[in-house]
N, C-alpha and C positions, 0 to 999 in steps of 0.2 A: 740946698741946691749945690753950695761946690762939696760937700761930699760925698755928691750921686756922682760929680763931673771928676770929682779925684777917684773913685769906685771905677766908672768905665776907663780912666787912663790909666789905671793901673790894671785892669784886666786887660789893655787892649798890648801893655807893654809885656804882659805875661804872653799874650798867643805870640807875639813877634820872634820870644825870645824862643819858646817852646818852637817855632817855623825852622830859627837859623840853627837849634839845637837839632833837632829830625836831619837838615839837608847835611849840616858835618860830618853822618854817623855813615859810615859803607853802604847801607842801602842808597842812603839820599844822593849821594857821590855818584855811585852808579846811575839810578833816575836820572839824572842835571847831566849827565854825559852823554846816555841816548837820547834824552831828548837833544839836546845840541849836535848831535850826529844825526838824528831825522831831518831837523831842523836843516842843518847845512845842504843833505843829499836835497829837500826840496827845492831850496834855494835853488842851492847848483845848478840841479836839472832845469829850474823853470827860466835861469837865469841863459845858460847853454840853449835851450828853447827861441827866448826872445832874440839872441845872438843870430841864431842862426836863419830863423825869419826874417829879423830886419835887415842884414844884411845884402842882400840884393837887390831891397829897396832902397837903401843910401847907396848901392853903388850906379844905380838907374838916376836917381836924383844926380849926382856927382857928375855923371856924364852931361846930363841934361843942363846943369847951370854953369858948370867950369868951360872957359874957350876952349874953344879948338884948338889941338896941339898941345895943349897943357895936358901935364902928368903928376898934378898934383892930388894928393888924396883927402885934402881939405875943400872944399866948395869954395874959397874965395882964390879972388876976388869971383864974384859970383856976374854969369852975362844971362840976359834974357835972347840971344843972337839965335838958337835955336828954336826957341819955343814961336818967335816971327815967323823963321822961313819955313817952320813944318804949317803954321796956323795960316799964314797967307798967302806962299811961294807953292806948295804942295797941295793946296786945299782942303789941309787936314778940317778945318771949320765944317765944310760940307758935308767932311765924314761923320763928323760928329753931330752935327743937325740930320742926318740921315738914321744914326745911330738913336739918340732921343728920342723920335719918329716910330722907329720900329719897337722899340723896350716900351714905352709909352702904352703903344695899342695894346702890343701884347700882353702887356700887365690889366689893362683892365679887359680883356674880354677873358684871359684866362682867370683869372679872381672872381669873375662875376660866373662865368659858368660853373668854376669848380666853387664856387657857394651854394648854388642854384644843387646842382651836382650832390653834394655833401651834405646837403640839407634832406634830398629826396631819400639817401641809401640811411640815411642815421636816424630818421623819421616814422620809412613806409617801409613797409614789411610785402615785400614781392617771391615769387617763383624764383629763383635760379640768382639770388642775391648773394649769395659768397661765390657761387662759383664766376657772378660778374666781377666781382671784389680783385678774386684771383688773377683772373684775366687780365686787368687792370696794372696788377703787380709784374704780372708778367712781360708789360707790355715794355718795361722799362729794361731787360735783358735785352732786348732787340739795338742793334748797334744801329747807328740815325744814317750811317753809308750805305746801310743794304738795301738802305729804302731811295738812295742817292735817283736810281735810273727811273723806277717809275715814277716817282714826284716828276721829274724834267720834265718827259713827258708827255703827264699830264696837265703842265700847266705851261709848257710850250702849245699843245694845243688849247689851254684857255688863252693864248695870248700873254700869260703873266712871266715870260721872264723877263729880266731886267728891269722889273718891277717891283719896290718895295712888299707890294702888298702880298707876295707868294712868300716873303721871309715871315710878314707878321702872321699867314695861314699856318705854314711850319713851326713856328713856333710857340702858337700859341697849343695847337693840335699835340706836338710832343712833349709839352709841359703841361697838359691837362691831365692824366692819370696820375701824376706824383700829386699834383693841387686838388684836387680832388680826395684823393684817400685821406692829404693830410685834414685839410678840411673836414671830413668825413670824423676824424680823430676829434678833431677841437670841439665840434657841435655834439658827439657822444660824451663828452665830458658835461653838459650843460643839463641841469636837470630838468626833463621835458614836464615839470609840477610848475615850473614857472610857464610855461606856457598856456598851460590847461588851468592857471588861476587869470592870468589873461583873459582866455574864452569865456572864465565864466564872467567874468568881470565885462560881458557883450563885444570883446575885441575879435575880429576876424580871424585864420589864420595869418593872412598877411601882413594884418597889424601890428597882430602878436610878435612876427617875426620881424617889423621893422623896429617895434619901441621897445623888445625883451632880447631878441637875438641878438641884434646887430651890436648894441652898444656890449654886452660879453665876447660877441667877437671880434670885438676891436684888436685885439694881438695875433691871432689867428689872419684875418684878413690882409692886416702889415704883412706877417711872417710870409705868409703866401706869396702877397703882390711884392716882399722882395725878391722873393728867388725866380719871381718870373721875370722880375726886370733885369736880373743879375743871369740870369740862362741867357736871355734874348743878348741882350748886350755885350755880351763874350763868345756868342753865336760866331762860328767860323768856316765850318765846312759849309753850310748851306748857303750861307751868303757868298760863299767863294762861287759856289755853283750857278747861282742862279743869277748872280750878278757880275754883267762883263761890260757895263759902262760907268766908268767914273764917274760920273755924278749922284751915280747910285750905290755907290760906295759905303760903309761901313767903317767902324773902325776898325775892327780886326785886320778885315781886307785892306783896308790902306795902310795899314802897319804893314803888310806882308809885301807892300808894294813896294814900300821904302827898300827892302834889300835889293841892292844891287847882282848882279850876276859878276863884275870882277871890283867890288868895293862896298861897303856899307858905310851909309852916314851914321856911327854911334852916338853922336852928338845928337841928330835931327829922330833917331828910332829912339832916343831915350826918353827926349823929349816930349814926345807921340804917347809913348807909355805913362808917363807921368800924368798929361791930360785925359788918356781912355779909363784910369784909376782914381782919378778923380772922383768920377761921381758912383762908383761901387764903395769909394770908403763913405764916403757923403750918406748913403742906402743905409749902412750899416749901423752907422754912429744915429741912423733914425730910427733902428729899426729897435738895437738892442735895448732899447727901456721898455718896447712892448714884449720883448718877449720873454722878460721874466718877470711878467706880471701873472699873476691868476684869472683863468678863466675865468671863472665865476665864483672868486674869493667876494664875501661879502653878500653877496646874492640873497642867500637863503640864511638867518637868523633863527637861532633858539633850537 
């Protein structure tokens, strides 16, 4: 036994020696050099990257918790005096229960139809099914201002402006064609053998599609239902349009309300910003462990 155990540590002192011998010789020197020079440029870049990102979000935060008057570029001593008078001096609170409201609906009527939706084109085989596809795609070049006058309107004559619920039609309506295709995408990745062992197994298609489907598209579904909350919720021009009473407010539109015409409160717009990003980083940090999950990794065996 120890002369198996002196055998490998003397073989394993020969590969070492043989490594540090190879890296001394001009090739190895050159190797250990570019990689140290890739290595650095990665760094660099990603480090310059992160720099340049985060930085206008610590100078937002800075604003937001440092007093008034102060020109310091550290956060302390650190005031909550802002974040009070935008949340209950301004009625930012409202804006923000208004905002909820409307990202909320929107997310699940746009998920449920762009499931429904995505399910039918990646399933059913119809007439004139790419060139709806295309259409679809197209519909996403169309800028959402040109549609600005006939939406008013028409939903001045339903009665709906200054009415939440013309922001959640709009948006759910302009966020259907992207939710959809993508959709469309994740359910064509799913192999439809698991369905048709379902059927024959006496499951419906419905079934099939509640107890086979749904649990593989569990990341698809998140991925979707963030971006419809994260559209709705950053929604600007339309909520400017359609809504001209404050209590109907949004957050975007009450951020834009804070500027003054000869002064801006930097302290109280920082503050505002710091609360409307709130709950998008909140989204994200939920979103990204479904979305580098596998569809249907595990699914199918052997």
């Amino acid at each position: 036994m120890k002369s198996n155990t002196l055998e490998f540590t003397t073989r394993d002192d020969a590969i070492r020696e043989e490594c540090k011998r190879r890296a001394l010789t001009p090739g190895g020197i050159a190797k250990r050099k570019q990689k140290n020079r890739d290595r650095f440029l990665l760094y660099g870049s990603l480090t310059m990257y992160v720099i340049f990102s985060a930085v206008p979000f610590y100078w937002m935060f800075l604003f937001a918790v440092r007093p008034s008057g102060s020109t310091s570029l550290v956060p302390w001593p650190m005031t909550l005096e802002h974040f009070r008078t935008v949340w209950f001096g301004i009625g930012f609170g409202v804006f923000f229960k208004n905002s909820v409201f409307v990202a909320t609906l929107s997310l699940v009527l746009t998920t449920g139809v762009a499931l429904l939706g995505g399910y039918a084109l990646a399933r059913y085989q119809f007439r004139w099914k790419a060139p709806f596809l295309v259409a679809m795609i197209c519909t996403q070049f169309v800028p959402g201002s040109m549609m600005l006058i006939p939406l008013f309107e028409t939903f001045r004559s339903l009665g709906l402006i200054n009415s939440l619920t013309s922001l959640i039609i709009v948006n759910t309506v302009f966020g259907l064609p992207l939710s959809i295709i993508l959709m469309y995408g994740f359910i064509r990745n799913i192999a439809v053998e698991l369905e048709e062992a379902a059927w024959v197994d006496g499951c419906s298609r419905l079934q099939a599609f509640r107890i086979i489907m749904l649990p593989l598209l569990r990341p698809g579904i998140v991925g979707v239902g963030a971006f419809a909350f994260i559209d709705s919720w950053n929604n600007f021009l339309f909520a400017l349009m359609f809504l001209n009473v404050q209590d109907q407010f949004t957050v975007p539109v009450g951020l834009s309300y804070m500027l003054g015409d000869f002064s801006v409160d930097f302290g109280g717009l920082a503050a505002g910003g710091v609360i409307a990003a709130v709950p998008v980083v909140l989204v994200f940090a939920y979103v990204q462990k479904f979305l580098v999950q596998g569809l249907s990794a595990g699914a199918v065996k052997g």
